[in-house]
N, C-alpha and C positions, 0 to 999 in steps of 0.2 A: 676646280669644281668637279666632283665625281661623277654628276650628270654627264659633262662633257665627254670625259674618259670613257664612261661606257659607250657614251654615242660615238665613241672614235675606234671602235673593237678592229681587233686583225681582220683581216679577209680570210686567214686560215679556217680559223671557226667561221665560217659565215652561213652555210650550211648548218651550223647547231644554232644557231641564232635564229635563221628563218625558221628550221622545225621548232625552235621554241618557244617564238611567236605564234605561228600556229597553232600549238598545241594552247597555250595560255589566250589566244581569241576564242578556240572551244570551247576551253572551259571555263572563259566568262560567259560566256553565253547563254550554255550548260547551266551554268548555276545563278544564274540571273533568270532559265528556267523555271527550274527546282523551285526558288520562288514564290512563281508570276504564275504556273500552270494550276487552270484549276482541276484536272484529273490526277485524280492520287496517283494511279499508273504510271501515267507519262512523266510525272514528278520525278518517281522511283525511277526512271529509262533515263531521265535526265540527270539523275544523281548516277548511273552505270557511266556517262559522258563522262562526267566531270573525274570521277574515279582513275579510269581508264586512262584519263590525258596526264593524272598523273601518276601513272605508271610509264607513261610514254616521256616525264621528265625524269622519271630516274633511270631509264635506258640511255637518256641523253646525257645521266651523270654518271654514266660507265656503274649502273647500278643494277645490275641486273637479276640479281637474288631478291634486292626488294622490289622490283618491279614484277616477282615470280610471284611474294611472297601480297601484292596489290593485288592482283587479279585475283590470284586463290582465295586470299582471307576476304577482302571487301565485296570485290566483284562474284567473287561466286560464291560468298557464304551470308555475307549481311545484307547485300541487296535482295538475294533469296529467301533470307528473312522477314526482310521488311514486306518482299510480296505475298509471303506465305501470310503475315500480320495482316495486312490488307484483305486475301482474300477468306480468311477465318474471320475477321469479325466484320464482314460485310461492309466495310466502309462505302458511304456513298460514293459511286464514281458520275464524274461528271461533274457541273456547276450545281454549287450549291449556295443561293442567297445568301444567307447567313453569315456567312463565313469572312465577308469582306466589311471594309470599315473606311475613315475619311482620312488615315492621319500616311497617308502614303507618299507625301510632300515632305512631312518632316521626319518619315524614313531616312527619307532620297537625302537628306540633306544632312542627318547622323551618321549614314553610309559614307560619304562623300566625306565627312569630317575626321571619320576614323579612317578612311583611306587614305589620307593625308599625311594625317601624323602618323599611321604604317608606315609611308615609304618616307617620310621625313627622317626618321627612327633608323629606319633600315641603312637610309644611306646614308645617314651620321654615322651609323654603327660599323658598317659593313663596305663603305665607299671604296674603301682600298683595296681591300683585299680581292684573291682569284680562288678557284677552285683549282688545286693538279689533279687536271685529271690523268694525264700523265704518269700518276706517280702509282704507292705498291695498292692492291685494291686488296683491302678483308673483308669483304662481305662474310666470311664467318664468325666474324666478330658481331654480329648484327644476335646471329643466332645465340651464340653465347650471352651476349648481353642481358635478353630476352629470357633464358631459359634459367641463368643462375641471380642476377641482380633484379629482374624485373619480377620472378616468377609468379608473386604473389595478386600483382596487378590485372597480369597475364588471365589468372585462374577467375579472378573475380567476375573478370567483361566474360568467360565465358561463363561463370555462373550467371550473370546479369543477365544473360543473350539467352540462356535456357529458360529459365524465371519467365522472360518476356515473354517467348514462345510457348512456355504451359497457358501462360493466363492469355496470351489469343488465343487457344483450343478450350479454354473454361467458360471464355466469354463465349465464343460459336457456340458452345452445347448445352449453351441457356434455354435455345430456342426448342 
């Protein structure tokens, strides 16, 4: 059984195990935040959590270009957007009535159902296998990737991310 297997891990890793748990109870938490909070802010602070933890797993998979490349791009350029977005078009902070509704039961319960068959998924798929980390690292293959195969995707999220950012300064200077 592959459950088994994982629950029976070397002691050598045990150390990337505990930080991995940690960082992964963060950022459930984090994002069971993101959520559940009803300040657009704290949302946004709570999505910098969840971000940031993982960056902190791809240091743990000897990743360290793209845990450069998490902070920079997400952590300091999208969640700075998203609060530039918030504070240009004035969104209400704080509780706002409105906004909540009855079917939070059968969230909880679609949530739980697709969690399921994630890790059912994952560990039919994936039961066996290990990560080496051990072995050669090309983090510059990331950037390659990226720069000649992806390029076009690349261009587009940052047209999209500019587009969004005019039309929060069109919408503010309505008033």
């Amino acid at each position: 059984m592959p459950v088994a297997r994982l629950l029976a891990a070397d002691t050598a890793n045990l150390p990337q195990h505990i930080a991995f748990g940690l960082l992964a109870v963060m950022m459930s938490f984090s994002a069971l935040r993101v959520v559940t909070a009803r300040n657009v802010v704290h949302c946004a602070l709570y999505l910098v959590m969840v971000l940031a933890g993982v960056a902190g797993i791809y240091i743990l998979l000897a990743a360290e270009f793209l845990a450069a490349v998490q902070v920079l791009v997400y952590i300091g350029a999208i969640v700075v957007l998203f609060l530039f977005g918030i504070m240009l078009t004035r969104a209400p902070i704080g509780r706002s009535r409105g906004l909540d509704n009855d079917q939070r039961g059968l969230a909880a319960m679609v949530a739980l159902a697709v969690a399921g068959l994630l890790t059912a998924l994952l560990l039919d798929g994936f039961g066996d296998d290990r990560i080496d980390l051990a072995g050669p690292q090309r983090s510059g293959d990331v950037g390659l990737e990226i720069f000649q195969s992806y390029v076009i995707p690349f261009e587009v999220v940052s047209v999209l991310l500019l587009a969004a950012l005019v039309g929060a300064v069109v919408l503010a200077r309505r008033d």
